[in-house]
Every structure is written in structure tokens, then in C-alpha cells.
PQR file of N, CA, C, O and H, with PARSE charges and radii, in Angstrom:
ATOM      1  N   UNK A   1     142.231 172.226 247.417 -0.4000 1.5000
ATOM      2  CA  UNK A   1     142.783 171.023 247.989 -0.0000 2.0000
ATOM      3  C   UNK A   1     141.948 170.677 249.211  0.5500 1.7000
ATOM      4  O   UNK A   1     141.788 171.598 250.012 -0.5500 1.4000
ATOM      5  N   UNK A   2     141.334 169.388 249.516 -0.4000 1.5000
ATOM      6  CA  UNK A   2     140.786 168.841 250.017 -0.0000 2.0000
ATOM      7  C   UNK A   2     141.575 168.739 251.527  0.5500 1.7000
ATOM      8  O   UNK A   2     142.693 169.250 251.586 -0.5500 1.4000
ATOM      9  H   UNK A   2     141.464 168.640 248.865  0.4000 1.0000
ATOM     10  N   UNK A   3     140.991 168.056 252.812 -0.4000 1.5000
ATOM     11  CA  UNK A   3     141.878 168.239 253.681 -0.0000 2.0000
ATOM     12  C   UNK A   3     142.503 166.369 253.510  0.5500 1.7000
ATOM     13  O   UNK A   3     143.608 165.967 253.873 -0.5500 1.4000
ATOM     14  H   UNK A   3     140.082 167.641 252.765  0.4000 1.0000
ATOM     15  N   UNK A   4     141.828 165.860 253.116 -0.4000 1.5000
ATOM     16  CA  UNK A   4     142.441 164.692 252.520 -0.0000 2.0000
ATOM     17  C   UNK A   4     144.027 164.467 251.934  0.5500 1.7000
ATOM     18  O   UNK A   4     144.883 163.784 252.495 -0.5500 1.4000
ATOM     19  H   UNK A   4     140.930 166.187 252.821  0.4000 1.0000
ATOM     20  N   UNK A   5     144.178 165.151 250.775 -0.4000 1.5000
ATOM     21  CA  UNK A   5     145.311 165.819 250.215 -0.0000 2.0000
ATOM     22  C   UNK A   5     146.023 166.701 250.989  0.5500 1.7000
ATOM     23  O   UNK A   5     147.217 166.581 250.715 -0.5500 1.4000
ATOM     24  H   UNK A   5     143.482 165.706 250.319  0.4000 1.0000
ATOM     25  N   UNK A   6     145.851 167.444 251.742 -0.4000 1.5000
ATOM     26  CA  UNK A   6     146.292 168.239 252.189 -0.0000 2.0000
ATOM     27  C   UNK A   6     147.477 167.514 253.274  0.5500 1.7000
ATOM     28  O   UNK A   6     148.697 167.651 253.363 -0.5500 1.4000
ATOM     29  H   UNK A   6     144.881 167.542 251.964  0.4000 1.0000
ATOM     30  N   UNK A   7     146.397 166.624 254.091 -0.4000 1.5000
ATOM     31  CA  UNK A   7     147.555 166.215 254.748 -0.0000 2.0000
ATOM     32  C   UNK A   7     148.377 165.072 254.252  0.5500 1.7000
ATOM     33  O   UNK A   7     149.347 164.940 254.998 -0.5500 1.4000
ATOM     34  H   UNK A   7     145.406 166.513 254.019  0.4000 1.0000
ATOM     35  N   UNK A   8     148.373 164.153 253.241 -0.4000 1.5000
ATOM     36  CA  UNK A   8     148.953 163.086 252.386 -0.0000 2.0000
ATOM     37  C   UNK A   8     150.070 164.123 252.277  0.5500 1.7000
ATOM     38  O   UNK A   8     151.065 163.816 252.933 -0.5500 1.4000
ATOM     39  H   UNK A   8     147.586 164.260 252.634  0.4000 1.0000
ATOM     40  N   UNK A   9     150.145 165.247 251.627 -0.4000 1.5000
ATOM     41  CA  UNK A   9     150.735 166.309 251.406 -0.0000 2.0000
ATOM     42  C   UNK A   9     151.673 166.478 252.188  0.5500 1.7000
ATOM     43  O   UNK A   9     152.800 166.124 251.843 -0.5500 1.4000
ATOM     44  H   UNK A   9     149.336 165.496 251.095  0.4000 1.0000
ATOM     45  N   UNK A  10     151.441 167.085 253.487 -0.4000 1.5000
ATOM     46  CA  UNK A  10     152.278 167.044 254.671 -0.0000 2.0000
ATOM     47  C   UNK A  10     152.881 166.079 254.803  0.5500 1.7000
ATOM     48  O   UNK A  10     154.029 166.436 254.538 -0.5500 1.4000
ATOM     49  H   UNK A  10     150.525 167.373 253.767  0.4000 1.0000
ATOM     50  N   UNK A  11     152.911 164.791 255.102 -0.4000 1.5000
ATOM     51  CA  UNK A  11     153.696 163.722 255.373 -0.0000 2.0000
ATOM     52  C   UNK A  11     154.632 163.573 254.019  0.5500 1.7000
ATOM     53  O   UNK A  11     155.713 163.022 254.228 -0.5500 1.4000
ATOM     54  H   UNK A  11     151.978 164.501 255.317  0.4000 1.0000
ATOM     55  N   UNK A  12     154.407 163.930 252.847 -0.4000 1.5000
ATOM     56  CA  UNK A  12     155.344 164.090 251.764 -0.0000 2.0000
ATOM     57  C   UNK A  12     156.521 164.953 251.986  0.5500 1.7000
ATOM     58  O   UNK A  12     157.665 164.861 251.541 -0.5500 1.4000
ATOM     59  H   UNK A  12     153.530 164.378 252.676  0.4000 1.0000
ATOM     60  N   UNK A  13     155.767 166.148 253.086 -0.4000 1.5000
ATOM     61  CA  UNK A  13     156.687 167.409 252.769 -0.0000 2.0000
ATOM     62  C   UNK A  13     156.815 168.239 251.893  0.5500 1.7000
ATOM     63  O   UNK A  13     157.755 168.922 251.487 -0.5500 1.4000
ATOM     64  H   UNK A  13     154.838 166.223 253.449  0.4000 1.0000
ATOM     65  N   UNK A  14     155.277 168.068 251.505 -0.4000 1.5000
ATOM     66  CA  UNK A  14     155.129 168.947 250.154 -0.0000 2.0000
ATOM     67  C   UNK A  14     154.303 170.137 250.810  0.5500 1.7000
ATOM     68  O   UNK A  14     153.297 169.679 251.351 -0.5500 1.4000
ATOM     69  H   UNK A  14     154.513 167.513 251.835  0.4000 1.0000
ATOM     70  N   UNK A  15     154.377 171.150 250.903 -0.4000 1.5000
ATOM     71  CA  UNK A  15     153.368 172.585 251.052 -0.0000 2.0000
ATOM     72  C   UNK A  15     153.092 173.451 249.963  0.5500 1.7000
ATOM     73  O   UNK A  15     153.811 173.641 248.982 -0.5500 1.4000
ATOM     74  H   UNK A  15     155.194 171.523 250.464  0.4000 1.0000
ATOM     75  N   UNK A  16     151.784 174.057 250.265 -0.4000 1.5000
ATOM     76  CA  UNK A  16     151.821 175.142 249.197 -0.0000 2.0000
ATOM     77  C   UNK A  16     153.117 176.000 249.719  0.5500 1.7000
ATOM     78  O   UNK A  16     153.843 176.088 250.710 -0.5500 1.4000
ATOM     79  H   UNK A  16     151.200 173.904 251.061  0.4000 1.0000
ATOM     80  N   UNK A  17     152.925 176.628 248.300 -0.4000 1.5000
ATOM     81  CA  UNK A  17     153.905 178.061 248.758 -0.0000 2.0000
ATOM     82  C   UNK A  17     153.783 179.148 249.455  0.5500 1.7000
ATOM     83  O   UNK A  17     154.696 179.891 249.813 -0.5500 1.4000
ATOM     84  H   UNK A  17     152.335 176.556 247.496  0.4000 1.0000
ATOM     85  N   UNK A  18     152.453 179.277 249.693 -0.4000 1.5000
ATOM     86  CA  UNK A  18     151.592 180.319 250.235 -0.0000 2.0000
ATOM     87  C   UNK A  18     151.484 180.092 251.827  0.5500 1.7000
ATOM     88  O   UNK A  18     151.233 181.005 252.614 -0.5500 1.4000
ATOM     89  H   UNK A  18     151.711 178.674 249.402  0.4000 1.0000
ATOM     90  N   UNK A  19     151.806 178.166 252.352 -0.4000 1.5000
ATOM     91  CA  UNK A  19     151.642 178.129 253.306 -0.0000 2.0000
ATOM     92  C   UNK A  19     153.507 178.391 253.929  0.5500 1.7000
ATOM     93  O   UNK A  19     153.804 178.799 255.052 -0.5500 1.4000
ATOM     94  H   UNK A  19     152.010 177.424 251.713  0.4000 1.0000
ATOM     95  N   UNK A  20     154.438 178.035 252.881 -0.4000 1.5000
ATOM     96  CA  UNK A  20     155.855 178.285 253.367 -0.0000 2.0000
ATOM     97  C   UNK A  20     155.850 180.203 253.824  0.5500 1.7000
ATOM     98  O   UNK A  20     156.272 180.742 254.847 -0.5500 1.4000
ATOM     99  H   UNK A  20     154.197 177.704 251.968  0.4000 1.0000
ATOM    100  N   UNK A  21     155.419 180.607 253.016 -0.4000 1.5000
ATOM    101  CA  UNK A  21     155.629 182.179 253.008 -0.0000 2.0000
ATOM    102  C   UNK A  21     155.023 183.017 254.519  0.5500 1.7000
ATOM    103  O   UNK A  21     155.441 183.943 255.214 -0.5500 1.4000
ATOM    104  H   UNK A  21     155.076 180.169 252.185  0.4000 1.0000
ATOM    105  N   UNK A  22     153.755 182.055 254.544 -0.4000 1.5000
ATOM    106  CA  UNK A  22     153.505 182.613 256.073 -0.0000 2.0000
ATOM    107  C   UNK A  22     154.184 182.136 257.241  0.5500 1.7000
ATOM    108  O   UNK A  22     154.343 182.633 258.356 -0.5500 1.4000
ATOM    109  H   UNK A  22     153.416 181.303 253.979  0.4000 1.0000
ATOM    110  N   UNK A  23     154.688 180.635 256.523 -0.4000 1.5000
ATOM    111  CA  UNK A  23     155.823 179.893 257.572 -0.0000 2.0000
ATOM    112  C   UNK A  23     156.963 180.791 258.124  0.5500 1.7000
ATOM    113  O   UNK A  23     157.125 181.320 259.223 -0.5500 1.4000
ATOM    114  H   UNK A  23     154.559 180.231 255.618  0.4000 1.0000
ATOM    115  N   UNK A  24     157.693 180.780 256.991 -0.4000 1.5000
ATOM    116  CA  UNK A  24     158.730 181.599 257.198 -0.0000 2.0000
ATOM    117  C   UNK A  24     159.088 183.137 257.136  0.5500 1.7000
ATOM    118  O   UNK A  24     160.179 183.704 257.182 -0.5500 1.4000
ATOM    119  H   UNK A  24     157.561 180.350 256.098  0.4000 1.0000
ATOM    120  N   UNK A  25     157.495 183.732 256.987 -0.4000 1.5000
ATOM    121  CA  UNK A  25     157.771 185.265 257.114 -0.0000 2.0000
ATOM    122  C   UNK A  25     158.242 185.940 256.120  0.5500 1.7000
ATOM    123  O   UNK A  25     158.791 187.030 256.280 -0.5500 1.4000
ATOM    124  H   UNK A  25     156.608 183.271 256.950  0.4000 1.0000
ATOM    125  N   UNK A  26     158.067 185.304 254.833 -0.4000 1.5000
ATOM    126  CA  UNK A  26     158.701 185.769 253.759 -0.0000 2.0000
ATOM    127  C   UNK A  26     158.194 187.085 253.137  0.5500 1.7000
ATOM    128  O   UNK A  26     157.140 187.107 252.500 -0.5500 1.4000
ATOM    129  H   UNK A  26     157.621 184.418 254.703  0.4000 1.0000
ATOM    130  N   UNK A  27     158.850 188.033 253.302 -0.4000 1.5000
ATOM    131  CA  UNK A  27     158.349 189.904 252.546 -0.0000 2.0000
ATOM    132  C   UNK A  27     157.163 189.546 250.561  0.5500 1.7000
ATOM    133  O   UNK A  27     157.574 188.877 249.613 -0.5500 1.4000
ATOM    134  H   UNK A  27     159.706 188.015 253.819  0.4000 1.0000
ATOM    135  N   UNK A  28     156.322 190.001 250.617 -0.4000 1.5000
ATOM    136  CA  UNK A  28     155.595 189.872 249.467 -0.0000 2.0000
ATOM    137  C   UNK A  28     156.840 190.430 248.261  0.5500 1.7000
ATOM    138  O   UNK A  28     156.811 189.938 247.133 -0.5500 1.4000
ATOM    139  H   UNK A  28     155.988 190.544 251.387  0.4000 1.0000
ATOM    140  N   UNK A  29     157.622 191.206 248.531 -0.4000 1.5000
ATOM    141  CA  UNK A  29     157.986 191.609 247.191 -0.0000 2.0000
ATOM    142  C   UNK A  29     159.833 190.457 246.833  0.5500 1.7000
ATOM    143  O   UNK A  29     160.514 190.453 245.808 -0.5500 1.4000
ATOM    144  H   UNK A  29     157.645 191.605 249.447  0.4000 1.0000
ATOM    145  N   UNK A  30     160.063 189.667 248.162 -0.4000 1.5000
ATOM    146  CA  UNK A  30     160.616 189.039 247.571 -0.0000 2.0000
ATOM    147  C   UNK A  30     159.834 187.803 247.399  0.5500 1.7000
ATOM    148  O   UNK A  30     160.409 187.322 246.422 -0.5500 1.4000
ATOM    149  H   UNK A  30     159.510 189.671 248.996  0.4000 1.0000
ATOM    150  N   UNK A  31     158.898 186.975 247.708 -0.4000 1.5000
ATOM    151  CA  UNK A  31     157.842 186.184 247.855 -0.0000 2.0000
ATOM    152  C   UNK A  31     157.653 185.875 246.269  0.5500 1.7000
ATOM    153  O   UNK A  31     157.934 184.821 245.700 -0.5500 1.4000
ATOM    154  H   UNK A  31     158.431 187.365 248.501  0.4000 1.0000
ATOM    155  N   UNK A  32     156.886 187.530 245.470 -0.4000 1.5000
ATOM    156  CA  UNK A  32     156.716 187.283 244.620 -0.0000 2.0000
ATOM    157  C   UNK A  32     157.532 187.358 243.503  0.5500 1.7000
ATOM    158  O   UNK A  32     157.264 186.996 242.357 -0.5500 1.4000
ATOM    159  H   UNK A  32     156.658 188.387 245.932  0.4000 1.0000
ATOM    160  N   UNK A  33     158.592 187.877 243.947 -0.4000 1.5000
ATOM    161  CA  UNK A  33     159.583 188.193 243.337 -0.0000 2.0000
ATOM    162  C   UNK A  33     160.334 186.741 242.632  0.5500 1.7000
ATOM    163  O   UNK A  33     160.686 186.547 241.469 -0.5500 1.4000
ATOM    164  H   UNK A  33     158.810 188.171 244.878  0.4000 1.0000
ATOM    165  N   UNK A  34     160.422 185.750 243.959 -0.4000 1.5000
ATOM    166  CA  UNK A  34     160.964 184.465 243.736 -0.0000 2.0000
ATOM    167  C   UNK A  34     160.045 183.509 242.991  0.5500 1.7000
ATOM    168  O   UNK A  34     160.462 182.680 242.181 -0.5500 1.4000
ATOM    169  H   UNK A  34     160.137 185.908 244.904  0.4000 1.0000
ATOM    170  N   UNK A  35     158.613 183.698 243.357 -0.4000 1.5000
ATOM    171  CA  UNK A  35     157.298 182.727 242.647 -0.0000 2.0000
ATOM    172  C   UNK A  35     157.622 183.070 241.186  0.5500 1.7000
ATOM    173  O   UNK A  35     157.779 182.182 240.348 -0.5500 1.4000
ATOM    174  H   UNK A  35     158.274 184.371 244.014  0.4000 1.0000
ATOM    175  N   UNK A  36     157.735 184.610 240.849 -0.4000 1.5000
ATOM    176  CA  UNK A  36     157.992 184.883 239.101 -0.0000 2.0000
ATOM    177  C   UNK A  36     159.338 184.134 238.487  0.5500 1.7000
ATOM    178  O   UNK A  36     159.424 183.733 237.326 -0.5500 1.4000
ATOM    179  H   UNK A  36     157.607 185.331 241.530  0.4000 1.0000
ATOM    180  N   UNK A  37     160.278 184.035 239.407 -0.4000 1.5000
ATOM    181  CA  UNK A  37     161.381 183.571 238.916 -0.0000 2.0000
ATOM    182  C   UNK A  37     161.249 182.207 238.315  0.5500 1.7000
ATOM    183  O   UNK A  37     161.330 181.744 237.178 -0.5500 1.4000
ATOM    184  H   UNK A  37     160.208 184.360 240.350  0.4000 1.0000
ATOM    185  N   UNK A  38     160.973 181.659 239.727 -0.4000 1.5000
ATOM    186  CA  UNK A  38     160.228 180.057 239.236 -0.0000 2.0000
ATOM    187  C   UNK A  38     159.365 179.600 238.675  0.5500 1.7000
ATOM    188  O   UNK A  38     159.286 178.375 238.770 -0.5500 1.4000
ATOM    189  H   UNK A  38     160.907 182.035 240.651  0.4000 1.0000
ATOM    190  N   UNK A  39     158.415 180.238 237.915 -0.4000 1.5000
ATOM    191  CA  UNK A  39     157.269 180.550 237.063 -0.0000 2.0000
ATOM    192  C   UNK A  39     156.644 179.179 238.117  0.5500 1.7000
ATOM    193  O   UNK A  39     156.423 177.999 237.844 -0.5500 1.4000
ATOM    194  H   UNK A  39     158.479 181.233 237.837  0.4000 1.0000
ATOM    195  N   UNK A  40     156.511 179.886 239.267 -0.4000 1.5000
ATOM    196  CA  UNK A  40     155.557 179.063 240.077 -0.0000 2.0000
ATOM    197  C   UNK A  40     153.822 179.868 239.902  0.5500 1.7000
ATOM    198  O   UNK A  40     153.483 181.034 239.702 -0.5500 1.4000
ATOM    199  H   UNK A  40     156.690 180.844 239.489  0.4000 1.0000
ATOM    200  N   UNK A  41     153.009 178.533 240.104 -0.4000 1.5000
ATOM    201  CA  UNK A  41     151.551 179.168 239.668 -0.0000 2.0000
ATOM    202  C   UNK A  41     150.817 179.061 241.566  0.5500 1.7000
ATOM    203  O   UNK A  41     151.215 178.343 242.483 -0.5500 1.4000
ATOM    204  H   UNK A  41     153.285 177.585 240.267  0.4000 1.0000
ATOM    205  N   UNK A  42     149.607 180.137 241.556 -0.4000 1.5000
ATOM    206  CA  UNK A  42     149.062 180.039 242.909 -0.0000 2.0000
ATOM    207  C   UNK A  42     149.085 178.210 243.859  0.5500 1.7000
ATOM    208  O   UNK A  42     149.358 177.152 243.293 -0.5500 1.4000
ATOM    209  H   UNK A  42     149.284 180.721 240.811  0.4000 1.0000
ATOM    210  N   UNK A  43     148.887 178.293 244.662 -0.4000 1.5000
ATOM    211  CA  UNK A  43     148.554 177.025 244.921 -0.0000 2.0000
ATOM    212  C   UNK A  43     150.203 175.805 244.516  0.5500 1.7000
ATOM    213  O   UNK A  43     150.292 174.579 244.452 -0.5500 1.4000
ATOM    214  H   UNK A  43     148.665 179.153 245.122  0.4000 1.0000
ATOM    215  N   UNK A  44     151.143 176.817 244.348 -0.4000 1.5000
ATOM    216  CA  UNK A  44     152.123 174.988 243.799 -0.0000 2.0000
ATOM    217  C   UNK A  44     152.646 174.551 245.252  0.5500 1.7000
ATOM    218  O   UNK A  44     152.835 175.249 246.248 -0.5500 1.4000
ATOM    219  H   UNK A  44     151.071 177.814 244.400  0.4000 1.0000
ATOM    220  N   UNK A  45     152.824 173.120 245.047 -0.4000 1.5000
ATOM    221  CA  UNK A  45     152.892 172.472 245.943 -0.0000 2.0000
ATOM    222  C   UNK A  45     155.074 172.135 245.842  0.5500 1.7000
ATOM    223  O   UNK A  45     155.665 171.585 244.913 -0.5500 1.4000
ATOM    224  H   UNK A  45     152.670 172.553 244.238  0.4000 1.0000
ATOM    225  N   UNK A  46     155.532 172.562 246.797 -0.4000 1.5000
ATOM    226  CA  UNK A  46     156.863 171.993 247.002 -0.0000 2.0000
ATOM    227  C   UNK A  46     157.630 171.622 248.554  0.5500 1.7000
ATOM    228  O   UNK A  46     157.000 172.042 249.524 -0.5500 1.4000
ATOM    229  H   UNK A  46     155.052 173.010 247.551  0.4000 1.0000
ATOM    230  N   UNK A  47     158.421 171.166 248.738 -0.4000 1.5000
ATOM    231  CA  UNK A  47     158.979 171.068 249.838 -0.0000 2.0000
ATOM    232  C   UNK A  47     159.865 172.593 250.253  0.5500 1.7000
ATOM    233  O   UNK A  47     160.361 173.484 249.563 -0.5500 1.4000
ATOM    234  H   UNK A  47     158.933 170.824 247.950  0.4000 1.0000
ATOM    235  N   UNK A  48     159.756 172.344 251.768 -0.4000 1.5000
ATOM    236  CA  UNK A  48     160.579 173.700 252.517 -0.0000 2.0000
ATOM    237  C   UNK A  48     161.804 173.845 251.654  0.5500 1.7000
ATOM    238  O   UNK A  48     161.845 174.915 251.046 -0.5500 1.4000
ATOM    239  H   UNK A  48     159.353 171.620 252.328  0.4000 1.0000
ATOM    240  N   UNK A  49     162.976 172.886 251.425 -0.4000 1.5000
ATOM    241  CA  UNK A  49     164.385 172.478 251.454 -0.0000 2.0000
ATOM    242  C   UNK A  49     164.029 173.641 249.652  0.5500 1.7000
ATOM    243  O   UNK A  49     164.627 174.717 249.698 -0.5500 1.4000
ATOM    244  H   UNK A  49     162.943 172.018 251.919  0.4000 1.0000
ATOM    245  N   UNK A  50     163.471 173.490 248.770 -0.4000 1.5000
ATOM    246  CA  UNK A  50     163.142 174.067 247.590 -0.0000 2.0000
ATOM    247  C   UNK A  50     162.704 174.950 247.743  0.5500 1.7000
ATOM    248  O   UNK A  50     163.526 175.702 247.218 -0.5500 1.4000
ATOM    249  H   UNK A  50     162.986 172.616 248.733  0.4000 1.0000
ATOM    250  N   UNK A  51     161.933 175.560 248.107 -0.4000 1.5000
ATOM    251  CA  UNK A  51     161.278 177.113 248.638 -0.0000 2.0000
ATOM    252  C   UNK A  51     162.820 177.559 249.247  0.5500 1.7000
ATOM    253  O   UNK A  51     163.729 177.732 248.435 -0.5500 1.4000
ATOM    254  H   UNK A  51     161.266 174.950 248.534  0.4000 1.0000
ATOM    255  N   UNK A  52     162.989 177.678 250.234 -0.4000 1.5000
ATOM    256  CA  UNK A  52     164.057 178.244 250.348 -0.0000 2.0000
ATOM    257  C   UNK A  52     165.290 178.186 249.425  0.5500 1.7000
ATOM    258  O   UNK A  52     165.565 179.319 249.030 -0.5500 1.4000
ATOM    259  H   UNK A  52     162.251 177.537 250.894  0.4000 1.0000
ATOM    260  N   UNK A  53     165.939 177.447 249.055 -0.4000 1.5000
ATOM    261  CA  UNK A  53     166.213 177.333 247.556 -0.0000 2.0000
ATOM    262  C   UNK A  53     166.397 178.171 246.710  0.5500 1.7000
ATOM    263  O   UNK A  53     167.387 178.786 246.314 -0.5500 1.4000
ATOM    264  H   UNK A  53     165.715 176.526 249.376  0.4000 1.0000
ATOM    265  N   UNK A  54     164.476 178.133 246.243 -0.4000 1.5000
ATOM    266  CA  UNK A  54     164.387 179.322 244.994 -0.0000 2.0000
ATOM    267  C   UNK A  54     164.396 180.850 245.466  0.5500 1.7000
ATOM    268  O   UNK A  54     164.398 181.757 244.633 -0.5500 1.4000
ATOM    269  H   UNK A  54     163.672 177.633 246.565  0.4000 1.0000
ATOM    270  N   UNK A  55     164.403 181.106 246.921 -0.4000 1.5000
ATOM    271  CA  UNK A  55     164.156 182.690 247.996 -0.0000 2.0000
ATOM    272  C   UNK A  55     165.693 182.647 247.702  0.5500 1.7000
ATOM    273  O   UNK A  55     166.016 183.538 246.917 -0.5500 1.4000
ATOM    274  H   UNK A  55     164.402 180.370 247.597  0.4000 1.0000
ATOM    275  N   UNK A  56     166.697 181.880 248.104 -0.4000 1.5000
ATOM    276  CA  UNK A  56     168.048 182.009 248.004 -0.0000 2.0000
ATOM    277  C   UNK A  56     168.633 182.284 246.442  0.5500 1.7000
ATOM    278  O   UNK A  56     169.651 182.971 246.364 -0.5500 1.4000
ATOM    279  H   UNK A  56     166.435 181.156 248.741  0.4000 1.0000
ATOM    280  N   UNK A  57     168.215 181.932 245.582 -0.4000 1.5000
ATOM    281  CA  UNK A  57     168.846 181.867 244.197 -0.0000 2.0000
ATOM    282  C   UNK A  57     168.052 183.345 243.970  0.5500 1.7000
ATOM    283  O   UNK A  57     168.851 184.183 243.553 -0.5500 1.4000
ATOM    284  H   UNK A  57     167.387 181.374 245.645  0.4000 1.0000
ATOM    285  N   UNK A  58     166.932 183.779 244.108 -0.4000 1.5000
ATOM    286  CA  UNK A  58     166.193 184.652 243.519 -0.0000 2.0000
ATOM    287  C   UNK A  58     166.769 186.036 244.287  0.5500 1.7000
ATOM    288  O   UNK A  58     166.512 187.054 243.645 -0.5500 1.4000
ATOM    289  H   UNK A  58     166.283 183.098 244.447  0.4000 1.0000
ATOM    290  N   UNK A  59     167.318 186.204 245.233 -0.4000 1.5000
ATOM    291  CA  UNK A  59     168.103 186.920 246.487 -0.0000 2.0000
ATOM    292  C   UNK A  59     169.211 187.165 245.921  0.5500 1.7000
ATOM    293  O   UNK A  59     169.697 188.286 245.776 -0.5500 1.4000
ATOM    294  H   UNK A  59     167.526 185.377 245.755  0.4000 1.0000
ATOM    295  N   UNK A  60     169.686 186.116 245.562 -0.4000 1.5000
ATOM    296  CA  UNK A  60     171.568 186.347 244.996 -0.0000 2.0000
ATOM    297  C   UNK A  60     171.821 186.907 243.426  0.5500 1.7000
ATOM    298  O   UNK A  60     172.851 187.498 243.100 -0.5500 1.4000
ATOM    299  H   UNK A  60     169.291 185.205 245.680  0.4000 1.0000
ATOM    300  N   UNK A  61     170.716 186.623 242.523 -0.4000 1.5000
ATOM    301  CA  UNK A  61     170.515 186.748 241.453 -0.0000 2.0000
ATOM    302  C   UNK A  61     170.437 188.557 241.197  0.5500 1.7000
ATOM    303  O   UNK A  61     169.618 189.238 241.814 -0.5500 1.4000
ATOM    304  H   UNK A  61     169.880 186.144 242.789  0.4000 1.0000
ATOM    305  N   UNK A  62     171.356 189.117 240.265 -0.4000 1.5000
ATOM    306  CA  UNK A  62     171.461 190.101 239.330 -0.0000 2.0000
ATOM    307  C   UNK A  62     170.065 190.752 239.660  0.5500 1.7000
ATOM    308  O   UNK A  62     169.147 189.933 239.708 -0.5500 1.4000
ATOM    309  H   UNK A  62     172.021 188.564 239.764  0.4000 1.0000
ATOM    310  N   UNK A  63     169.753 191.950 239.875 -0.4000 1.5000
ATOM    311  CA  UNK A  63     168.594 193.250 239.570 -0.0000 2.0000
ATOM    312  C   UNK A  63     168.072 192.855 238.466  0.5500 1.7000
ATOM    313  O   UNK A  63     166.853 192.695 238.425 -0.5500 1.4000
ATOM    314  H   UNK A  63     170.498 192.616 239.836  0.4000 1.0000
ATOM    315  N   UNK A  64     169.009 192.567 237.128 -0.4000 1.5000
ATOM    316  CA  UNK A  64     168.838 193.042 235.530 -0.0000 2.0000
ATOM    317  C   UNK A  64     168.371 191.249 235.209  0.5500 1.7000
ATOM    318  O   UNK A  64     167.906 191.004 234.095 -0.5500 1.4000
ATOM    319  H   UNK A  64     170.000 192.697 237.162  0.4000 1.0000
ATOM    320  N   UNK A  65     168.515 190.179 236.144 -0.4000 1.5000
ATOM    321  CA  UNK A  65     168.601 188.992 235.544 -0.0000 2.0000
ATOM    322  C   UNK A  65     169.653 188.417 234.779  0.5500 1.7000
ATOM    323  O   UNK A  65     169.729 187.234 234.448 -0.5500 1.4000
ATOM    324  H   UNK A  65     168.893 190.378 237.048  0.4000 1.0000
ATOM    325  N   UNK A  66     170.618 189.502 234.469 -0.4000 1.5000
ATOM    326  CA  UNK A  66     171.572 188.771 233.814 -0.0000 2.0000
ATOM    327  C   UNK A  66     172.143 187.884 234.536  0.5500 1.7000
ATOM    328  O   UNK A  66     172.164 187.918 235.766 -0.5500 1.4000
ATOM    329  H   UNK A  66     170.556 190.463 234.738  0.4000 1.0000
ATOM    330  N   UNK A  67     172.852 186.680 233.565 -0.4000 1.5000
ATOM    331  CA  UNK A  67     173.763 185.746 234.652 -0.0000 2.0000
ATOM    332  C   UNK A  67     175.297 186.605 234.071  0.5500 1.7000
ATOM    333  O   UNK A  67     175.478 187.264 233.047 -0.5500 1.4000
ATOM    334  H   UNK A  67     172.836 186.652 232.566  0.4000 1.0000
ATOM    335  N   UNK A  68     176.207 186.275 235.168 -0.4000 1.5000
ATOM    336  CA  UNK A  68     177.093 187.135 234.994 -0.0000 2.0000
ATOM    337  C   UNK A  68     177.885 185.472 235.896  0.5500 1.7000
ATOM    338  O   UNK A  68     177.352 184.707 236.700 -0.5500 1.4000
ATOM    339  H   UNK A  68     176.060 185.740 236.000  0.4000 1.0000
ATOM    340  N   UNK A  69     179.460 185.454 235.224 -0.4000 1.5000
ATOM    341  CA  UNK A  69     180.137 184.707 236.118 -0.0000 2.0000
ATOM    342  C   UNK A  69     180.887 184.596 237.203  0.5500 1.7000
ATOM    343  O   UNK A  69     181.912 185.276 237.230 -0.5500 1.4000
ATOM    344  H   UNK A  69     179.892 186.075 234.571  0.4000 1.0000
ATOM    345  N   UNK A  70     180.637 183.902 238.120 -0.4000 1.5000
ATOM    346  CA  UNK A  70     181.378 183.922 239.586 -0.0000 2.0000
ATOM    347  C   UNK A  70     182.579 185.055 239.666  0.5500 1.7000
ATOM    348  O   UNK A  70     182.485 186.057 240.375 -0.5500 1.4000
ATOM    349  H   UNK A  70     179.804 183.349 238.099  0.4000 1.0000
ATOM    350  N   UNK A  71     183.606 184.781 238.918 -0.4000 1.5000
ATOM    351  CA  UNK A  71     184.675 185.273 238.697 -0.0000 2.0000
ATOM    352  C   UNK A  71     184.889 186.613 238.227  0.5500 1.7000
ATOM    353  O   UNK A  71     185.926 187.231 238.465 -0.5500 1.4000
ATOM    354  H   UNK A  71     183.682 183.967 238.342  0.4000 1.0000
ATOM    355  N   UNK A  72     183.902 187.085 237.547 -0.4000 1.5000
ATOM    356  CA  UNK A  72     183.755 188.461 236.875 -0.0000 2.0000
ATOM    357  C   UNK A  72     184.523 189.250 237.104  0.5500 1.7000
ATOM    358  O   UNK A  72     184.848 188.974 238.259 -0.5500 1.4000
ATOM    359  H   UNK A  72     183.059 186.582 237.354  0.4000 1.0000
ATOM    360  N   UNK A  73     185.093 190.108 236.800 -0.4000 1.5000
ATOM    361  CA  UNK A  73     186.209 191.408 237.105 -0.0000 2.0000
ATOM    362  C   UNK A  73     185.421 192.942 236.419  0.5500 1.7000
ATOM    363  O   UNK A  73     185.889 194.066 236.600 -0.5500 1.4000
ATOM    364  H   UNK A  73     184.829 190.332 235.862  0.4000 1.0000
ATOM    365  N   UNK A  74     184.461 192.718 235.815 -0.4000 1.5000
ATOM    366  CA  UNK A  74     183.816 193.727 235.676 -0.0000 2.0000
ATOM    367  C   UNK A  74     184.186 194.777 234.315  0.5500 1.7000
ATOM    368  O   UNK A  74     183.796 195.941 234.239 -0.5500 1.4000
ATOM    369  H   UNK A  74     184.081 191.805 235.668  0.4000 1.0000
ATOM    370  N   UNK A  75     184.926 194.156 233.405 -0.4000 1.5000
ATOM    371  CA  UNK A  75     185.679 194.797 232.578 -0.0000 2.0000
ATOM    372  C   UNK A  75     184.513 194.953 231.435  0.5500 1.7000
ATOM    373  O   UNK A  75     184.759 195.534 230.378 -0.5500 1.4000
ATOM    374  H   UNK A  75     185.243 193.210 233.467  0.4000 1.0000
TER
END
């Protein structure tokens, strides 16, 4: 990405992900943990409000991936 794009980019509110992760200090193994979830590729471009987002869903989400429902009782 050009610095052209780059900053068109910014005023969108679009960042790489790579630049949110150093933003916000994000640990590599949940980092990548959340990029696999989102079958995000090097370089994708999204807003903060979504990055955090997919760190939050990928955080709350099952070890095993299963979805399991709110309500569950575990039976």
C-alpha cells in the first residue's frame, strides 16, 4: 500500500490489522487466534469498531469452537 492509499485509508477509518494490533497491544496468540477466526488475510484492511469486534467474539468463543447456546445447562 502506497502512502497515497494509506492515508485515503485513514480518513475512511479503515487500518490494516497489523497496524490495530500494535495499536492496541494485542498478544500474538490471541491476534492470531482472532485473524484465523475471521479468515482474515495479511494486510486486510478494517475499521477499529470491527477489529475489536472480532478480538471480542474470538475471546468469548468456546476452546473447541463449538457454538453452544446462551442458556445451556450443560446436560
Amino acid at each position: 500500500m502506497n502512502k497515497v492509499e494509506a492515508s485515503a485509508d485513514s480518513t475512511l477509518g479503515l487500518f490494516t490489522i497489523e497496524e490495530l494490533k500494535e495499536k492496541n497491544q494485542t498478544p500474538d496468540k490471541v491476534f492470531y487466534g482472532a485473524k484465523a477466526s475471521e479468515n482474515w488475510r495479511a494486510g486486510k484492511a478494517v475499521t477499529e469498531a470491527d477489529y475489536k469486534n472480532a478480538l471480542k467474539e474470538f475471546l468469548e468463543s468456546p476452546a473447541g469452537g463449538r457454538k453452544v447456546k446462551k442458556d445451556a445447562k450443560g446436560r
